[in-house]
BAKEVEX-924701 format. One record per residue: x, y, z of N, C-alpha, C, CB in turn; residue number from 1. Coordinates in steps of 0.02 Angstrom, whole numbers. Glycine has a CB too. Layout:
((X Y Z) (X Y Z) (X Y Z) (X Y Z) NUM)
...
//
This chain:
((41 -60 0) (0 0 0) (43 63 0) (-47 0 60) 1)
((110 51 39) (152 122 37) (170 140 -22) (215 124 74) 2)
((172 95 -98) (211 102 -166) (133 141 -188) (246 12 -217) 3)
((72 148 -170) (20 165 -185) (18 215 -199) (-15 155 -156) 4)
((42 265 -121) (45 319 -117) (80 359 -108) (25 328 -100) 5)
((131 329 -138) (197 372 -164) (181 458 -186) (230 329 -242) 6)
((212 488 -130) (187 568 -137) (250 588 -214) (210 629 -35) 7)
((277 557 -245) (343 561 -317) (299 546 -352) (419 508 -329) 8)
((248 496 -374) (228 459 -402) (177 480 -450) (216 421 -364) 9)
((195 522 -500) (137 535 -540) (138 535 -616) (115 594 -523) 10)
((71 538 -639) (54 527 -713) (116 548 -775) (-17 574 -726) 11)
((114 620 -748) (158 656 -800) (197 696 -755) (118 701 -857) 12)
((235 745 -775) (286 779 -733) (228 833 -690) (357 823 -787) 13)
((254 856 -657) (241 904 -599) (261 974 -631) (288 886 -527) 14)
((193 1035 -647) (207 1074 -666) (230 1141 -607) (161 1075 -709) 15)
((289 1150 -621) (340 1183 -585) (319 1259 -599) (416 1161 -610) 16)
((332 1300 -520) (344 1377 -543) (400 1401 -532) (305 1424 -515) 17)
((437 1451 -555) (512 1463 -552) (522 1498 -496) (543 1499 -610) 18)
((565 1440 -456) (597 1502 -382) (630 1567 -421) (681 1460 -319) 19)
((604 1612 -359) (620 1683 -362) (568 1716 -411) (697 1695 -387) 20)
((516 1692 -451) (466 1732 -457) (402 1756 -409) (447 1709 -503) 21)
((349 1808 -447) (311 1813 -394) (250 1730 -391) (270 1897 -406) 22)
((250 1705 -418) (207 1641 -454) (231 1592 -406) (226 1618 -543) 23)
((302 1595 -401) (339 1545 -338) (326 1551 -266) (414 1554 -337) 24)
((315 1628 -244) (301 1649 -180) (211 1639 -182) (334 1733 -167) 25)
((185 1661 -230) (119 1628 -194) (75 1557 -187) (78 1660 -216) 26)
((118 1532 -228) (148 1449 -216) (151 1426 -139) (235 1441 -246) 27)
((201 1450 -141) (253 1439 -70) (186 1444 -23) (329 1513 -49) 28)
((156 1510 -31) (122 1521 37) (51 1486 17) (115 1610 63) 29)
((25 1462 -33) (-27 1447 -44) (-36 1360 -5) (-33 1460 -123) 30)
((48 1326 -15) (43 1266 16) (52 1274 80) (83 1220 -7) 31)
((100 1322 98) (82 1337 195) (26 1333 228) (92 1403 221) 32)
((-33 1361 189) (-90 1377 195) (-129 1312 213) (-110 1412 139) 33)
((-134 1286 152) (-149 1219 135) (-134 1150 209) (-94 1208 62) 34)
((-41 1148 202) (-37 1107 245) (-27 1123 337) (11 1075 214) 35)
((-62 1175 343) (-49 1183 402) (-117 1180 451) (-13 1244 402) 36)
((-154 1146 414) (-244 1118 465) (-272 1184 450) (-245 1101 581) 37)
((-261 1244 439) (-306 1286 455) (-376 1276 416) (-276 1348 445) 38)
((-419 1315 417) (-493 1324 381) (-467 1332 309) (-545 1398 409) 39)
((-504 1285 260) (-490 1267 198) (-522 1359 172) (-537 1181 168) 40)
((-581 1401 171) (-599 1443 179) (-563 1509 170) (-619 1431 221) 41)
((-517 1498 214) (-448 1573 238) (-399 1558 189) (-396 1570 333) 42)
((-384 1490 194) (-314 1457 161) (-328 1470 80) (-304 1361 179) 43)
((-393 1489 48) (-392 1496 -32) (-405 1574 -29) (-458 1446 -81) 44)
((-413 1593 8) (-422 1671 3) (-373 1707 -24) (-433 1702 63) 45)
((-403 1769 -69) (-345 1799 -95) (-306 1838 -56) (-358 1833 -145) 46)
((-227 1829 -48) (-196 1874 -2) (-203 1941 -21) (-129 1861 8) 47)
((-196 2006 43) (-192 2067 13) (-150 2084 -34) (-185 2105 50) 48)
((-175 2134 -81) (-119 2154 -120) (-87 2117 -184) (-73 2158 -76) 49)
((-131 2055 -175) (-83 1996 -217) (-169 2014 -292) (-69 1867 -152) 50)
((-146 1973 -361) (-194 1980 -383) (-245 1937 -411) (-181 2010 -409) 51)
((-294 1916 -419) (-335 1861 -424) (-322 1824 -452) (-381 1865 -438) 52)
((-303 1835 -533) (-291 1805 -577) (-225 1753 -565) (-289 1850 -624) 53)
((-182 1795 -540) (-122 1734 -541) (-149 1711 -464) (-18 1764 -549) 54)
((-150 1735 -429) (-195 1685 -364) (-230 1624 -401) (-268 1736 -317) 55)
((-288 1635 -429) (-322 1565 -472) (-283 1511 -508) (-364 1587 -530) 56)
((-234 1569 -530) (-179 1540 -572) (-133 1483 -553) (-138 1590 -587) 57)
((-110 1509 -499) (-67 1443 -461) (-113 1387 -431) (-19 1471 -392) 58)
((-181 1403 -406) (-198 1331 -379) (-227 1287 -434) (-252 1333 -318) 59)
((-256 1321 -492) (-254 1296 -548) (-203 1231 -555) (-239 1351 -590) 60)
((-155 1254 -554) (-81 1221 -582) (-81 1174 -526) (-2 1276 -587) 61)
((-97 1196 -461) (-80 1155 -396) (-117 1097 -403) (-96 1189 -326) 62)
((-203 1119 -423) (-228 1064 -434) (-234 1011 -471) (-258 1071 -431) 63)
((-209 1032 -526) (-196 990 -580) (-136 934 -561) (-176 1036 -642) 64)
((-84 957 -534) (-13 923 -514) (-58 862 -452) (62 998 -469) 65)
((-99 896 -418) (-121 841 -358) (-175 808 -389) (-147 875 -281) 66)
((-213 803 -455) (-252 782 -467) (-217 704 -520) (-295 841 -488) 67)
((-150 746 -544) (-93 688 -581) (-50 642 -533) (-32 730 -626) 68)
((-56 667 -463) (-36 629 -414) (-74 580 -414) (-32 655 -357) 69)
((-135 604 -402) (-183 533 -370) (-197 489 -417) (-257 548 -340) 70)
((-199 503 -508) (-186 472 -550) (-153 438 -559) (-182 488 -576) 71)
((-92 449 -537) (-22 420 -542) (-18 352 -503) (33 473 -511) 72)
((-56 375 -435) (-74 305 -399) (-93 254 -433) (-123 308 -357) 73)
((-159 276 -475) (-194 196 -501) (-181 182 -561) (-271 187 -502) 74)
((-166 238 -609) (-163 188 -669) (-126 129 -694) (-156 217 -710) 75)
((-79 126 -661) (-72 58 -654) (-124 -24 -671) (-61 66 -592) 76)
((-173 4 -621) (-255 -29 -620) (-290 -22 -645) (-293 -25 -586) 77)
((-280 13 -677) (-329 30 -719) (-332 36 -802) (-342 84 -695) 78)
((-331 -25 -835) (-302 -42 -878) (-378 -39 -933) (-256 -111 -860) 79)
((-361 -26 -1014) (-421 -47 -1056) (-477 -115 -1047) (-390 -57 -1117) 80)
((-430 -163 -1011) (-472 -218 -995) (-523 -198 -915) (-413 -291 -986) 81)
((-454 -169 -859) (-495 -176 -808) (-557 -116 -798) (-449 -180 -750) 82)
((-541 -63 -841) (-586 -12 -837) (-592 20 -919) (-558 42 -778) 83)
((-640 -25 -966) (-653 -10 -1006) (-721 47 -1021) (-647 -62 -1025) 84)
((-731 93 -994) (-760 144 -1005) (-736 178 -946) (-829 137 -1018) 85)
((-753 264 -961) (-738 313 -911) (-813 329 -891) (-692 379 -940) 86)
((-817 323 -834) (-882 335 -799) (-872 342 -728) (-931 279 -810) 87)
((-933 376 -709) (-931 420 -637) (-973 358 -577) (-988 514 -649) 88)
((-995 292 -607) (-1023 253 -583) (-1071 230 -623) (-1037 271 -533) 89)
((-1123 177 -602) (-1162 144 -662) (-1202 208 -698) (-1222 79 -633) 90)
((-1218 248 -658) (-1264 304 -692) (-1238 367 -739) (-1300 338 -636) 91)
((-1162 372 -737) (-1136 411 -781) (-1080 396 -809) (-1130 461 -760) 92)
((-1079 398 -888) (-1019 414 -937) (-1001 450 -959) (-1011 399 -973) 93)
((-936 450 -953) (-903 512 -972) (-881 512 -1051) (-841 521 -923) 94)
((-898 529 -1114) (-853 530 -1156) (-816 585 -1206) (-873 493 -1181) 95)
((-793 573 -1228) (-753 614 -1263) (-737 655 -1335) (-722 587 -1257) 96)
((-725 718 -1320) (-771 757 -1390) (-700 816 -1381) (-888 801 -1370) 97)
((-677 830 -1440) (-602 881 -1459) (-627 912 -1518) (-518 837 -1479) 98)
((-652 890 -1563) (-685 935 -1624) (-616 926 -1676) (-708 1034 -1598) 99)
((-572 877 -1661) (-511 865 -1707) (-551 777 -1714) (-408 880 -1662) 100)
((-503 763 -1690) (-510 675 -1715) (-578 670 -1687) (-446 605 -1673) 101)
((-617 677 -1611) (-664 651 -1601) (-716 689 -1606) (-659 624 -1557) 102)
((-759 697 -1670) (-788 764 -1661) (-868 740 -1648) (-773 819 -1733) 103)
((-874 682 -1620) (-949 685 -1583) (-935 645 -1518) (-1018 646 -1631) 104)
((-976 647 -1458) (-949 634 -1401) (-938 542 -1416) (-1002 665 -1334) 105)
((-862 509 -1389) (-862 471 -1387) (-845 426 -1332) (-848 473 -1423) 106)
((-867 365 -1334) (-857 327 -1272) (-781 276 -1283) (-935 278 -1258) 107)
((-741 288 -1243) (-677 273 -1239) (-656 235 -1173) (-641 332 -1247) 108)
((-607 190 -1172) (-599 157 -1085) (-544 230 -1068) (-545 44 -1073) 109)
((-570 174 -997) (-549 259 -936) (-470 288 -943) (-553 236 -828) 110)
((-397 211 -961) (-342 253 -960) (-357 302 -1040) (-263 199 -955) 111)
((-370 302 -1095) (-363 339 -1154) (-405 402 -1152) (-380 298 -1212) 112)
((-469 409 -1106) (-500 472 -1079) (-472 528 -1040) (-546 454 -1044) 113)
((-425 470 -987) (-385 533 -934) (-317 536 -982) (-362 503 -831) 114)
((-289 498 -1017) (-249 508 -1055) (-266 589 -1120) (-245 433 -1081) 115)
((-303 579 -1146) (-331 634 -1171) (-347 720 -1154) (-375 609 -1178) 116)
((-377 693 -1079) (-395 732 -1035) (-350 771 -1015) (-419 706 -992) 117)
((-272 746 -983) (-210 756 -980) (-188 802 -1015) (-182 710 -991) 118)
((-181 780 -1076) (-167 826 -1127) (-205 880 -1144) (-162 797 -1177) 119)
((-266 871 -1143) (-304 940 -1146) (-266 995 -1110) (-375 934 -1113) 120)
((-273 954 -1036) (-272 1009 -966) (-195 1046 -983) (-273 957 -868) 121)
((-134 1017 -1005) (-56 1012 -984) (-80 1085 -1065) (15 900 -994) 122)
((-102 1067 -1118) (-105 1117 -1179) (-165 1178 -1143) (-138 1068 -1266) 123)
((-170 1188 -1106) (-211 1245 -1050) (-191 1278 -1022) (-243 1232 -1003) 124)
((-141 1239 -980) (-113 1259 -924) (-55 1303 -973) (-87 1193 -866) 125)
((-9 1272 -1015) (45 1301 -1046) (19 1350 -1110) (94 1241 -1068) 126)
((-34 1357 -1120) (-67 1425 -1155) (-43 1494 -1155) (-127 1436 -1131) 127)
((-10 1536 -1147) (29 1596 -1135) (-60 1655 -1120) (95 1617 -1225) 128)
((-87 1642 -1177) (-152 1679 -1188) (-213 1661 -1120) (-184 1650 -1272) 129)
((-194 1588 -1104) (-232 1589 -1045) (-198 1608 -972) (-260 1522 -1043) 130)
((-155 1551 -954) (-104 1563 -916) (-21 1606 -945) (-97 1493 -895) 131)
((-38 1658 -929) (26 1683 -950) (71 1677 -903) (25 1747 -970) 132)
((136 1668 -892) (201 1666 -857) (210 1745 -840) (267 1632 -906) 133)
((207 1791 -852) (226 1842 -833) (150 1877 -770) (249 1882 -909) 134)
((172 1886 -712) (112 1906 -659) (96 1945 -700) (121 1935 -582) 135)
((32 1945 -667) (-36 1999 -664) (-58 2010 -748) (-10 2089 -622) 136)
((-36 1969 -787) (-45 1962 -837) (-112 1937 -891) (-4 1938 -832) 137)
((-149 1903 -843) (-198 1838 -839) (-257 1854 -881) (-225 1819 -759) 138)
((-274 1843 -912) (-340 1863 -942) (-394 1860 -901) (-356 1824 -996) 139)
((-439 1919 -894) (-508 1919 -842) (-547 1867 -851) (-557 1979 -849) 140)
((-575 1867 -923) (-619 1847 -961) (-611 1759 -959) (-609 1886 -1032) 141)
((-563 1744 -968) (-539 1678 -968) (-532 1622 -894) (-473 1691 -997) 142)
((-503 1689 -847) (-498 1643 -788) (-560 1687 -735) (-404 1639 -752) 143)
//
């Protein structure tokens, strides 16, 4: 069970912010926040002074990295045979629609959905127009 939950252990790489920017410091304090018990509530709040957009911006990124963590755990298990459709339980499927290759919603097993999915999110996240690298930069409209 400890190889399970290997806190290293994930899908794709871990999207990084560069020490010594401002993106790094509200990082820094966003996981202080996070791992220190306080009220989930306070801990997402925007700090003074700081600005929304890249505030959204980093847990964005944060969440995505912890959401490829917990991924990282199972797919292993989760193979075309052992989980041949992506679904939320017997009552929902999830499938899959890009308007390139799959251009009506299609039903796919679960690793080639989050596989997909992946890639969506990682071509999002690294968007300049959505997420831009340079603070306070961020598009309103978008995030």
């Amino acid at each position: 069970l400890k190889q399970v939950f290997n806190k290293d252990k994930t899908f794709r790489p871990k999207r990084k912010f560069e020490p010594g920017t401002q993106r790094f410091e509200l990082h820094k304090r966003a996981q202080a926040s996070l791992n220190s018990g306080v009220d989930l509530k306070a801990a997402v709040q925007l700090p003074s002074g700081e600005d929304q957009n890249d505030w959204v911006a980093v847990h964005v990124v944060d969440f995505f990295n912890r959401i490829n963590l917990i991924y990282g755990t199972i797919c292993e298990f989760c193979t075309e045979r052992t989980c041949p459709v992506m679904s939320g339980g017997p009552k929902y499927e999830y499938r899959w629609q890009d308007d390139m290759k799959y251009k009506k919603p299609t039903a796919l097993p679960a690793p080639q959905y989050m596989n997909l999915l992946m890639d969506w999110i990682e071509v999002q996240i690294n968007n300049e127009d959505i997420f831009p690298t340079s603070v306070g930069k961020c598009r309103k409209e978008v995030l």
